[in-house]
N, C-alpha and C positions, 0 to 999 in steps of 0.2 A: 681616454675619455672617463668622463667621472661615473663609476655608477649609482644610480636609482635603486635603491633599498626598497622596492613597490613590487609587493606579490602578482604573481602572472593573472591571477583574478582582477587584481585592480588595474591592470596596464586599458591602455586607451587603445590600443592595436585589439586585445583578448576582448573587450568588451565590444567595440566595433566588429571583431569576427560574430562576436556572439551574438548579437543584434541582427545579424542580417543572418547566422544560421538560423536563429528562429523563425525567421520572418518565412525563409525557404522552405523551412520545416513543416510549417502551418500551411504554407501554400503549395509544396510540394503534396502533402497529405491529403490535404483538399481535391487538388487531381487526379490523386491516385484512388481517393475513393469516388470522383465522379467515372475515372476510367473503370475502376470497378463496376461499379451499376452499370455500366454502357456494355462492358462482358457479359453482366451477368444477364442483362434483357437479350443480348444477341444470344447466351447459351441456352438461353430458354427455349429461343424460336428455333433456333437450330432443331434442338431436341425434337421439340414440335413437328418442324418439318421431316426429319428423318423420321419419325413413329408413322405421319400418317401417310408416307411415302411406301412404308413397309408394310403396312394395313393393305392399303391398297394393293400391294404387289401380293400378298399372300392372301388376298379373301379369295382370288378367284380359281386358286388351288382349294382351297378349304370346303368352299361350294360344292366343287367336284367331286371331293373325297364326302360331304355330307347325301351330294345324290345318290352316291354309288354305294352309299354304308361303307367305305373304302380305311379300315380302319389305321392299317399300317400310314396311305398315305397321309389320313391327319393326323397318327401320329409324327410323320415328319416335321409338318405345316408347325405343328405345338413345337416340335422341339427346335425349329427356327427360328421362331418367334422370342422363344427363351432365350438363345441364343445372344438375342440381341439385351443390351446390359441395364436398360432402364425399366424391361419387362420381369417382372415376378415368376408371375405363371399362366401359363395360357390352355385354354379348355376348348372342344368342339363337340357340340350336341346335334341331333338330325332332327328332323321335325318331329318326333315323336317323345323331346328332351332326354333322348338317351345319351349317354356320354359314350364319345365317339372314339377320344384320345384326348389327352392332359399331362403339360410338364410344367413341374417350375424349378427353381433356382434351390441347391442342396443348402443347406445350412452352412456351411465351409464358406462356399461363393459369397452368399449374404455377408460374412462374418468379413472378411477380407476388403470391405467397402466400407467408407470415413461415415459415422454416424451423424452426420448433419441433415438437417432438414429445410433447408434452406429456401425450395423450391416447391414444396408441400408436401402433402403427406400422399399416403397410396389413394390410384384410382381405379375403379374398375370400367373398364372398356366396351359395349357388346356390339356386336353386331350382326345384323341378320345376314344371312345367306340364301340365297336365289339362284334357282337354275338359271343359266348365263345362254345356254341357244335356242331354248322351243320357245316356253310360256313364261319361262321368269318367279316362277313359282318357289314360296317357303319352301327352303330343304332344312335349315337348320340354324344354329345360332354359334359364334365365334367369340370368344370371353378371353379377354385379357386383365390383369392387374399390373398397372405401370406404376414402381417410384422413382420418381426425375431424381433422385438425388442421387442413384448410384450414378448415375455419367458426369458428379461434379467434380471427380474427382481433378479432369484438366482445369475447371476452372479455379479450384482453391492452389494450386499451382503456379497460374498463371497470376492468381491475386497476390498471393508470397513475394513472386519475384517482382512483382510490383510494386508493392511497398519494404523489400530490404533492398533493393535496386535506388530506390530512393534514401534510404538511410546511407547508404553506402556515399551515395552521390555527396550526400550536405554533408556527410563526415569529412570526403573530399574534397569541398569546396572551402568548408572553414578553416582546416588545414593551408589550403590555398592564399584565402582571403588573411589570415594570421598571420604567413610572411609578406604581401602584399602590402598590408596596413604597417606590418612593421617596418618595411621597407619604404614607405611615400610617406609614414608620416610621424610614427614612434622613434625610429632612427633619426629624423633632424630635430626634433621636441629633446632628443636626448643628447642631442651633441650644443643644442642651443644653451643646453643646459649646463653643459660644461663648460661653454665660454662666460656664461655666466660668472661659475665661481672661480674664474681664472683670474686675479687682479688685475692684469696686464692689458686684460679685453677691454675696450672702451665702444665695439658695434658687436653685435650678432652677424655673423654673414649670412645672407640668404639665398640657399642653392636654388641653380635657375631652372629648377624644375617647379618653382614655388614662386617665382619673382610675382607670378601676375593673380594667385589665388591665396584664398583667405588667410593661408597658415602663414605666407608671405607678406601678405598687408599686416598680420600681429603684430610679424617680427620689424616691419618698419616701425609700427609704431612703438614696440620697445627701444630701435634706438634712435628714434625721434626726442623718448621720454630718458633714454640715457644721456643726448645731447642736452637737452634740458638742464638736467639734476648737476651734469660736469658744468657748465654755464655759471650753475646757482652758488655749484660749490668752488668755483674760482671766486668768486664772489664775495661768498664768506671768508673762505681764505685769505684774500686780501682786505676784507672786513675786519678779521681779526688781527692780522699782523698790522694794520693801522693801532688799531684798540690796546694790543699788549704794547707798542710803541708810546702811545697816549699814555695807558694806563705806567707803566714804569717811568716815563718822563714825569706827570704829575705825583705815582709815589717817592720819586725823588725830591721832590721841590716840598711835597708833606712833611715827608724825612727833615730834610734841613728848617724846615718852617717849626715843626716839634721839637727838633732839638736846641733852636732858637729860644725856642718857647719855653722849655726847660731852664735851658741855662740862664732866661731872662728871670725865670720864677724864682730860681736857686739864686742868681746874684740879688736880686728884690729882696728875699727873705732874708739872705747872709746881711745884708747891709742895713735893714730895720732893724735888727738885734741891737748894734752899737745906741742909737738915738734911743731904740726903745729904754735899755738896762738905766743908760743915763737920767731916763725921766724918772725911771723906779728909784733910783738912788737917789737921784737928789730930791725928791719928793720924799723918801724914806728919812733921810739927813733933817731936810726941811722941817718935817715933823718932831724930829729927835730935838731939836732946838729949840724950836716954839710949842714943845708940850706943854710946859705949864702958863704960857703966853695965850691959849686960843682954848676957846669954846668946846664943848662936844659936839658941835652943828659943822663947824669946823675940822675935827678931827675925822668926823665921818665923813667929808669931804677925800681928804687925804687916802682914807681906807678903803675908799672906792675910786681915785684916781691909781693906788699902788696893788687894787685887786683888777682893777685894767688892764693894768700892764702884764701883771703875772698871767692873765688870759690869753694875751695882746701874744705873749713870749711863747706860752702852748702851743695857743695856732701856728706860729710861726716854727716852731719846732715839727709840730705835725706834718707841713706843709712842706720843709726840707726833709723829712725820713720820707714823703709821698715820692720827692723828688728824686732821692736817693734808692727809693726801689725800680723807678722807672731807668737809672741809668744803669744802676748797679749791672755788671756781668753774671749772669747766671751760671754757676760751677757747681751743679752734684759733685755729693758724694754720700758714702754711708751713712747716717747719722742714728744715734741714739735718743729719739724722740722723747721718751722716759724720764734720760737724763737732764734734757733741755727744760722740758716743762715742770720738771720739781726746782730746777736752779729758777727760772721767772716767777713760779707762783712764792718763793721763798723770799727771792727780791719783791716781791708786790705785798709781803703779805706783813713783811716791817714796816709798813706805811701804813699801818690799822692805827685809825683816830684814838685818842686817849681814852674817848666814853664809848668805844667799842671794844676795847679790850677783853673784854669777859662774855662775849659773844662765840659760842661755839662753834669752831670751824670743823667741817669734818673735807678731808683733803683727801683722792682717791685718783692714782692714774697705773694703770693695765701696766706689768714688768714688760720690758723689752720691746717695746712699739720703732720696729727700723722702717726710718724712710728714707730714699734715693733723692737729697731735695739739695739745695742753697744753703748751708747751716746758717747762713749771716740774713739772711732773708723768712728762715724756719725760725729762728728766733726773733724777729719785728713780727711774724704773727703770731708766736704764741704770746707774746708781750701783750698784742693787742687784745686777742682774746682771753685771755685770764685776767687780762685788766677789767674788761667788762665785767665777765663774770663773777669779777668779786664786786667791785663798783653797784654792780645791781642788786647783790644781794647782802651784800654788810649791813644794812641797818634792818633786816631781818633778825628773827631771834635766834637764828645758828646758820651756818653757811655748810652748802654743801656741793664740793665744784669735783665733779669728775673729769678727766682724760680718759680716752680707751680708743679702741679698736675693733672693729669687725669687718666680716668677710661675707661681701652677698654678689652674685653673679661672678664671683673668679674675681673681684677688686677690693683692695682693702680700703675702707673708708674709717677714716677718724674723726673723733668727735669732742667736743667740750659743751660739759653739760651740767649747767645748775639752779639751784632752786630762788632765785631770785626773782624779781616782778615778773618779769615777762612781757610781752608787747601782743597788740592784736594782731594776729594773721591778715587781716586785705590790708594792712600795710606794708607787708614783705617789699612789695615792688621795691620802696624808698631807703629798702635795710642797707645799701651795698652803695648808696646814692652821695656824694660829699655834701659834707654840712648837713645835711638830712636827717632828721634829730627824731625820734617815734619818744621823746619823755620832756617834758619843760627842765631849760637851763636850772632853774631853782630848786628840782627835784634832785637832778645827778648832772655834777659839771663834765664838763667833754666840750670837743670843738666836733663832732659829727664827719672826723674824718677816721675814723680808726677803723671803722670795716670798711670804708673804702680801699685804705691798705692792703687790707688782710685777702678783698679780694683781684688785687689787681697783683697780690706775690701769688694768689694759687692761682692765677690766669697765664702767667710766666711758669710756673711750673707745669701747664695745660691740664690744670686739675678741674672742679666745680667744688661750689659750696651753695647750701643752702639751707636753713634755718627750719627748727618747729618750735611753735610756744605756744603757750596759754597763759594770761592776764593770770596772776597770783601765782602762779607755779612754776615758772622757770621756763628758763631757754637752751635748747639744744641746737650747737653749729655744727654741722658734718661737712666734712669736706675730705677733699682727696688730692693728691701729689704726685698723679699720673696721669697721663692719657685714659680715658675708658677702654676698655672692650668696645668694640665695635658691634656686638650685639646687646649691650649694658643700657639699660632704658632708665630710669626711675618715675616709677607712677607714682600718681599723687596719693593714691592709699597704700602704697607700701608700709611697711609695719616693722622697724630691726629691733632687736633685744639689743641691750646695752645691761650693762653692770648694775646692779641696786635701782633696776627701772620696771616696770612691766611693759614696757615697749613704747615707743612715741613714733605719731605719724610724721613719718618723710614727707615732707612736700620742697622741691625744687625751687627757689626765687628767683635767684637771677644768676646767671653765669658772666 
């Protein structure tokens, strides 16, 4: 059986004893102090009754000794009197108030008696005396002082054993009542309890000592609500083995439909190339022949049928590297990041216009940046991104594109970052979007598909990227070429240090 980790205070048997000891307790108490008072009135009368029993038996001695001036005999009378435990001291006078004889109680005897007053305090007693055969006549006077509390002593005794007779009892009945309650009801709550966390159990059994009362009707209804929930979850279970059957049949038919799709795009693009080149050329020819034959209205005809084309030939180039990241096999390995992106901005940076030539570049990327990535897929994004980043900022008065690295939450994120126009933030959404353009064609050519590239290679490598800028000051991409941490968040006011920056706001766009 499993056990319950629940302190003997909290057990439902310990608190059930304990509820009805009290209840005992308070009522046992109750009784015992009404049986008290009902002692203590009877020990009263008693008293009462034996004093004035012994008055009576000893005045008519006392008489005698007072007619006779008899002094030895009332001192008997006195010392009988005393005798008895609730009397002090007792005194006899003759008619003429001469003291006749008187005893009372030594100091010792007093001392030896429970100082309680319980019963009241001292009284003094008198009574006269009469000759008892002629005329009945005054002889003398008979004086007692009575304190009831010396005779209490049986009854504090008898109170004692009254109430630890009753302690004693509820100590042994909750003792009692403790293994009874554990026995009829903590013991099956505990074994119920075990079948509970038994996987195997699918009913609670209910002992037939419980079939027909409450703790038995729970337990029906527990596996009432166990038939239920097995019910529900056959249910789902065959809910869901439908669903993953659906779901893998239809992402099979997706599958073959995408890669349809693909190979339909990639043969479409492969084959526009030949028609396209053919118009540029002969259109190029065309012109070369009838230069000095046609017009300027004409020529500029030409120069924007063969600047078509050359756009016509971009997209179309764009459109087969989209296609070509989506098929391509993904193969980590080592890479020297460092290496890659001074060989592409080297390659982009011999393509600087004639009238930009004397435009300062200032070129800056972190020594030894390794990433785990695709080299052939690592290099189409950094292609793309340094392309930008010069793109946007050439016609500025000096160019300034960094590379780098840093380290926040245990992830290395990398970053390209430079000082060109930059774009408005609540356009992010549209950054990573195809053809989706945040600048007019006639400002900066592009076909609006190159960071959709860039992030559909870090979505293959299960990385993120996400963009900060500011209108006149440049754009920073960060992105990453791993999985996160699993406890890695990025809040929209996070803040990283980068190289030659005082810091730029992170904000997330789109994954």
């Amino acid at each position: 059986m499993a056990e319950i980790n629940i302190p003997l205070q909290h057990r439902l048997s310990f608190r059930q004893a304990r509820s009805v000891v009290f209840v005992a307790l308070f009522v046992g108490t109750l009784l015992s102090l009404v049986q008290v008072l009902v002692d203590y009135q009877n020990h009263q009368k008693e008293q009462n009754d034996i004093l004035t029993q012994m008055l009576a038996s000893m005045t008519q001695a006392a008489s005698f000794a007072a007619y006779n001036f008899d002094a030895p005999a009332a001192l008997q009378v006195t010392e009988g009197l005393v005798g008895y435990k609730p009397i002090v001291q007792s005194q006899i006078t003759d008619d003429f108030g001469r003291v006749l004889a008187g005893s009372s109680k030594s100091d010792e005897e007093l001392a030896m008696n429970l100082p309680y007053a319980l019963f009241g305090e001292n009284k003094t007693i008198t009574i006269d005396l009469k000759e008892q055969v002629v005329f009945g006549e005054y002889v003398g006077q008979l004086s007692i002082i009575v304190n009831p509390n010396l005779s209490s002593e049986s009854f504090f005794d008898r109170s004692i054993v009254v109430f630890f007779s009753g302690v004693i009892r509820n100590i042994i009945l909750s003792l009692i009542l403790l293994v009874v309650f554990h026995a009829t009801l903590t013991r099956v709550i505990l074994e119920a309890h075990a079948h509970t966390l038994d996987e195997e159990t699918k009913r609670i059994p209910i002992p037939k000592s419980h079939e027909y009362d409450e703790l038995g009707a729970l337990l029906a209804a527990f596996n009432q609500r166990f038939d239920t929930i097995e019910e529900k979850n056959k249910i789902i279970q065959d809910a869901n083995t439908n669903l993953e059957l659906t779901v893998q049949e239809r992402t099979e038919k997706l599958k073959e439909t995408i890669d349809e799709l693909e190979a339909f795009c990639y043969s479409i693009s492969h084959d526009l190339r030949a028609p396209l080149r053919s118009v540029h050329g002969f259109s190029s020819a065309l012109e070369e022949d009838l230069r000095d034959q046609i017009s300027d209205e004409q020529k500029d005809m030409f120069n924007r049928v063969t600047g078509a084309a050359e756009r016509m030939d971009t997209l179309i180039q764009d459109l087969l590297q989209l296609s070509r990241v989506f098929r391509h096999e993904l193969q980590r390995e080592q890479l020297d990041l460092s290496k890659i992106s001074g060989e592409v901005f080297e390659r982009i940076s011999l393509n600087t216009p004639e009238d930009k030539l004397d435009t300062r570049v200032e070129w800056h990327c972190d020594a030894n940046i390794m990433a785990y990535a695709d080299p052939g897929l690592v290099t189409i994004l950094m292609e793309n991104l340094l392309s930008n980043a010069w793109k946007y900022s050439i016609n500025g008065s000096s160019v300034a594109i960094n590379v780098g690295i840093m380290n926040h939450g245990g992830e290395s994120i990398l970053y390209v970052r430079d000082n060109g126009v930059g774009f408005n933030m609540k356009y992010r959404d549209k950054l990573f979007e195809p053809f989706q353009r945040l600048h007019s064609p006639k400002e900066f050519q592009g076909t609006g598909v190159g960071l959709a590239i860039v992030q559909r290679i870090i979505k293959r490598h299960e990385g993120r990227i996400w963009a900060d800028s500011r209108v006149g000051e440049g754009t920073t991409m960060y992105f990453t070429l791993e999985p996160p941490p699993d406890h890695f968040d990025i809040p929209e006011d996070l803040s990283l240090q980068g190289p030659n920056t005082g810091g730029d706001n992170l904000e997330e766009t789109q994954e």
